[in-house]
N, C-alpha and C positions, 0 to 999 in steps of 0.2 A: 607463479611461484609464491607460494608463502612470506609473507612482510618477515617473517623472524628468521626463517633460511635467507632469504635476500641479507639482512641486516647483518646476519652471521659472516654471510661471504663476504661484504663489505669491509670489515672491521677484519676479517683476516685479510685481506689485503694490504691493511693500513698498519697492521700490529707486523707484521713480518718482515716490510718495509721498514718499519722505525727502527727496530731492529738491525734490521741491515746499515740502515743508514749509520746510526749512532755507534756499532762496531768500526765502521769506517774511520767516521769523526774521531773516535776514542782513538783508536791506532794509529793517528795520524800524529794527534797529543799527543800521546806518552811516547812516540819517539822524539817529537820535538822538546819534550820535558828530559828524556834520557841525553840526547846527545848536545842539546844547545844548554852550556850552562850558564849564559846570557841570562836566559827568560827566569823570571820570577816564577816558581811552583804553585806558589797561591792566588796569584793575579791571573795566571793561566788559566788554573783550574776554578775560580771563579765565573772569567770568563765562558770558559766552555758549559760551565753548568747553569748558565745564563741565556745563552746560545739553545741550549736543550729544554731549556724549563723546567728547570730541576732548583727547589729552592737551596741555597747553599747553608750549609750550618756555620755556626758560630766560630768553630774552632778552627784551628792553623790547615790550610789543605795540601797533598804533595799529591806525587804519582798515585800510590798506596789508597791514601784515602779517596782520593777522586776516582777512582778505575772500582774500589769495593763499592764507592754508593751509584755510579751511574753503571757498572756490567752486572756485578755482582749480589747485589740486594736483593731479596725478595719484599722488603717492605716496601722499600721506594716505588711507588708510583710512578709508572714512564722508563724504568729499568730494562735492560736487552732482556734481563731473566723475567720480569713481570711482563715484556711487550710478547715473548715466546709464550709464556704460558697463556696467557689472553688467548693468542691466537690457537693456542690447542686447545682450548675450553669452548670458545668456540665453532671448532671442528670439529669437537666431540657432538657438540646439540647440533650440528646441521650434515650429517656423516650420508645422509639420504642424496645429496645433492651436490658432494665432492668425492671424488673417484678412492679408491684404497689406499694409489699411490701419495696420493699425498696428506690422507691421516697419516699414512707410516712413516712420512717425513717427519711428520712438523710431530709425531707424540714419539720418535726416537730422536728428534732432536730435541727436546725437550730431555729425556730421560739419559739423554748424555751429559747433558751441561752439567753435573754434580763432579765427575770425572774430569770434564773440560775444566772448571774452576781449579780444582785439586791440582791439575796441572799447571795450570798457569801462576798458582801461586808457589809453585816449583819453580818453573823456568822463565816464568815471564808470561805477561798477558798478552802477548802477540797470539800465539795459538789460538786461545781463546776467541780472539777478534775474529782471527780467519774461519774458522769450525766456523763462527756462526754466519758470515759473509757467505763461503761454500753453501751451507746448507739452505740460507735463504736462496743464491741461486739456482740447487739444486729443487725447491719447492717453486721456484716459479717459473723452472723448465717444466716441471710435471705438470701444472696447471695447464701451461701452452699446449703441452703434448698427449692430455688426457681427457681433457674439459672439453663438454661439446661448445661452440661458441655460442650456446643461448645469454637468457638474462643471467644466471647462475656466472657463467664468466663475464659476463659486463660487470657486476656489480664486485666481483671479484679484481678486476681490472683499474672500475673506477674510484676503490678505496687505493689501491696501490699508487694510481696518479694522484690522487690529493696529497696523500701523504708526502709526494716525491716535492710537491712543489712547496707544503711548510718546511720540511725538512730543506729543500735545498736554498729558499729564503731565509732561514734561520741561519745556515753556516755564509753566507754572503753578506749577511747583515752583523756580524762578528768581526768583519772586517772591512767596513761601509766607511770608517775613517781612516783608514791607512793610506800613507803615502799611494802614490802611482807607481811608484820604483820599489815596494816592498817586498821583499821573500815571500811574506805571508803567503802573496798570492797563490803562491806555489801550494802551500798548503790545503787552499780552499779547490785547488782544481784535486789533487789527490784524495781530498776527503768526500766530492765525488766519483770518484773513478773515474775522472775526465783528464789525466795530464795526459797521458798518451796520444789518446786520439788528440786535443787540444796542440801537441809540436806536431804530429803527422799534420795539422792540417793550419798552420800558420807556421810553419816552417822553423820550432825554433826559438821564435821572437815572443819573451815575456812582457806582457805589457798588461795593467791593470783594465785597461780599458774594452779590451781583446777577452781577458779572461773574464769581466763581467758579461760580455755580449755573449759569448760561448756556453756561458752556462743558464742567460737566460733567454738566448733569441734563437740556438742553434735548431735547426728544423731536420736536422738528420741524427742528432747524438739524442740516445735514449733517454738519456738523462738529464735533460734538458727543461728549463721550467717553460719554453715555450711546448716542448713536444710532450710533456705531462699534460698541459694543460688540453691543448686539443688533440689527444687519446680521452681526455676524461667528456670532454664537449661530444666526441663520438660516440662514447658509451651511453650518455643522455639521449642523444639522440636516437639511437636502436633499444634504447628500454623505454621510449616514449612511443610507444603504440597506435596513438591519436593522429587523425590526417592533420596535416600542417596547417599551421595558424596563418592565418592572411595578414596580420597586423606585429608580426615577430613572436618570440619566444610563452609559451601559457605558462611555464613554469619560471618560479623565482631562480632555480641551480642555473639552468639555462642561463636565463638572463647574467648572471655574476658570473659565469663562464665566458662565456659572450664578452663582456665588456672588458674582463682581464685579459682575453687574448689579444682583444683591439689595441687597449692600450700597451700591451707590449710593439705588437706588430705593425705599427706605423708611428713608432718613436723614430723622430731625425736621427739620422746618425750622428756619431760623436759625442751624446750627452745623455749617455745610460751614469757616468757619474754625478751628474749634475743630479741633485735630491734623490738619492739612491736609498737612501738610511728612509725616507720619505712612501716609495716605491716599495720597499721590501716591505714595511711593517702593513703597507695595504694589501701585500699578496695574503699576509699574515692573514688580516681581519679576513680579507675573501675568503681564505679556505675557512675558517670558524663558522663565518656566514655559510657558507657549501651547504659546510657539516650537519646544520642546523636544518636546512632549508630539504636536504635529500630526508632528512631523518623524517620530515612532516610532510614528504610527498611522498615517501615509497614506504615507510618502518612502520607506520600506525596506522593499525587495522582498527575498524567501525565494527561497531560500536568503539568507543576511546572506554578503558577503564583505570581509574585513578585506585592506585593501592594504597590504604593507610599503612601506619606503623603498624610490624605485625609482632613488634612484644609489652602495643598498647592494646590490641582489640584483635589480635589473633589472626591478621591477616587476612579482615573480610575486605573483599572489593565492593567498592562503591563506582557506582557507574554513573557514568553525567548524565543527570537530568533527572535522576529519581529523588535527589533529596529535597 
């Protein structure tokens, strides 16, 4: 496969995910911003745009303003609307090596969202949240149900598990200091799509300790930052070609895959909160590190070409080693 189709599938994997994910998070907010008039609007939504990595502006934030700069923006960087179009752009350059079904998803779901906004600042941004929730899981049925399972679906698969695990250590590290007995927690299983299955399968019983294991050690729940991680550890594995190494892992991803799932996977029980704030912000660096590490084992084709500025010198390429 092609470094630049490989690199395309990957990043739409990861841009449709964020998306998804961040409609979640957002809907989860703004009803706890609408119905609890407890919580502060600005501390909230400071919060949350902290949680997202989204720098916050200066001025006073509510419902309104936080929902316009993190669903609705086309400027903002990391935007549901900028994380959708990403992902349709490109779709568009790698269209050779993803099925019709799902260009037609992800470039009508794009060409909806002007309508979806319009709406929502009618009746509320709930709509909005969902259309685009729906639609991501409608784009990653089709993927399941249309894509042959070569490297084109790995790399398609393993931007979606990175994604899942900054995403879902960013909304668990929002609430890394709360009480044991806090509501919150409720929120952080919701903003997964984990509360449900989470009382089907502990009967019920809200307990901070419960809801952090669930979301990061559970081995059957999709969404889960242990079962992200090893889907993404298998998809390295089946795009790594090479007979197996006698001395462990050849690649750096491997290796940083590897060593995140250990140390999930044989933490004592009982002390996933003990340095939790500690644990998350490592998953952080990991997946950044990933990011880096897949980009310069799989994205960049040989010869390497370095682009200068191209509204200083016209966008001649300079290639390593001739000057």
């Amino acid at each position: 496969m092609l470094a630049r189709n490989a690199e395309s599938l990957y990043w739409i994997g990861r841009y449709v995910e964020r998306a998804d994910d961040m409609a979640r998070i957002l809907d989860v907010a703004v009803h706890q911003l609408l119905d609890d008039a407890s919580v502060n609007p600005d501390r909230t939504s400071r919060l949350l745009l902290r949680v997202l990595g989204i720098p916050a502006p200066s001025t006073e934030l509510d419902v309104r303003s936080v929902t316009e700069l993190v669903a609705f923006s086309r400027n903002q960087v990391g935007s549901i609307i900028d994380s959708l179009a990403s992902a349709r752009e490109n779709a568009r350059g790698a269209r050779e090596v993803t099925s019709s079904e799902m260009w037609e998803c992800l470039n009508t779901t794009y060409n909806g969202l002007a309508e979806r906004e319009r709406a929502a600042k009618r009746l509320g941004p709930h709509e909005f949240f969902r259309y685009v929730e729906e639609r991501a899981a409608m784009f990653a049925g089709l993927a399941d149900s249309t894509m042959s399972r070569d490297d084109g679906y790995r790399f398609l698969l393993l931007g979606r598990s990175i994604e899942r695990v900054d995403m879902l250590a960013r909304m668990l590290l929002s609430r890394a200091g709360d009480r044991p007995s806090s509501p919150a927690w409720v929120t952080v299983l919701r903003s997964a799509g984990a509360h449900d299955t989470y009382l089907r399968t502990y009967r019920g019983a809200l307990d901070a300790n419960r809801v952090v294991e669930f979301i990061l050690l559970d081995r059957l729940f999709p969404r889960s930052v242990f079962h992200a991680i090893r889907q993404a550890e298998q998809c390295l594995a089946e795009l790594d070609h090479q007979p197996d190494s006698r001395v462990g892992p050849r690649a750096e991803a491997q290796r940083l895959l590897g060593r995140a799932r250990s140390e999930l996977e044989f933490l004592p029980p009982g002390v996933l909160l003990e340095d939790l704030q500690d644990r998350l912000v490592g998953l952080q660096d990991t997946c950044r590190e990933l990011g880096e590490a897949i980009a310069l084992q799989y994205f960049h084709a040989a010869p390497w070409v370095a682009w200068t500025d191209a509204r200083a010198v016209g966008a001649e390429a300079v290639v390593e080693g001739e000057l």
